[in-house]
N, C-alpha and C positions, 0 to 999 in steps of 0.2 A: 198229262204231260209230266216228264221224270224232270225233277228239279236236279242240280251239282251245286252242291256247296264250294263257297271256293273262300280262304282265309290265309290270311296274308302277315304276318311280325316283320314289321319295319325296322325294331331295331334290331334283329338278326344281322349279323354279317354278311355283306353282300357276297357273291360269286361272280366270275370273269363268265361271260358267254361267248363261247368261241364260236369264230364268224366265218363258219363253213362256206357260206355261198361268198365269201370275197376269192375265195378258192376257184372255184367253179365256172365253168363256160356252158352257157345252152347250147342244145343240137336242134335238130328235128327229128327224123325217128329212126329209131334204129337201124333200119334197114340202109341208109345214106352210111354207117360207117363202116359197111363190105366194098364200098366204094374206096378205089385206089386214087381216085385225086381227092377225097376227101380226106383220107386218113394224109394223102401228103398236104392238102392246107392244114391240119389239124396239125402237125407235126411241125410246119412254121410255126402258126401262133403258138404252139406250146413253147418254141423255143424260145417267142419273140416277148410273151406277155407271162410266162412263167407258172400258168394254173397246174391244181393238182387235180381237179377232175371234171369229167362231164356228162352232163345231164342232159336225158334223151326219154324217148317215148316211143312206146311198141316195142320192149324188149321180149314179148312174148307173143309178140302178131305171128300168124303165118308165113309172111314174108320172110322172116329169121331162119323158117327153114327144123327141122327135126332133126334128133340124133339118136338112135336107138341100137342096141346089142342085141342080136340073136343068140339066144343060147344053145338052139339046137346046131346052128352053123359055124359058129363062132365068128361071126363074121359082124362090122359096123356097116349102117347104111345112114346115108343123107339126103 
């Protein structure tokens, strides 16, 4: 088993931790925010409760769907 050392000077000067998730609203997963009445509840509560972001799950599931360039076509498919 790998040990971590871990060491600590208390009388260093503290630092302020900034408190991202008071920012933040959960989702469920990404594939809910290609949804047209979710993006418009999301857009009340942004106006209503004032977050600056949101956290979600499956940004890379299948579900999201692909985006690729052909080079020989020039052409984008989805």
């Amino acid at each position: 088993m790998n040990y971590i050392q871990f060491s600590c000077c208390l009388s260093d000067p503290s630092t302020p931790l900034p408190h991202f998730w008071e920012h933040t609203v959960g989702s469920g997963h990404a594939p809910l925010a290609l949804r047209a009445d979710w993006q418009r509840q999301l857009r009340k509560c942004h106006s209503e409760l004032g977050f600056k972001h949101v956290r979600f799950h499956d940004l890379l599931s299948d579900d999201m769907g692909r985006l690729w360039t052909s080079r020989r076509s020039c052409s984008t498919h989805f």
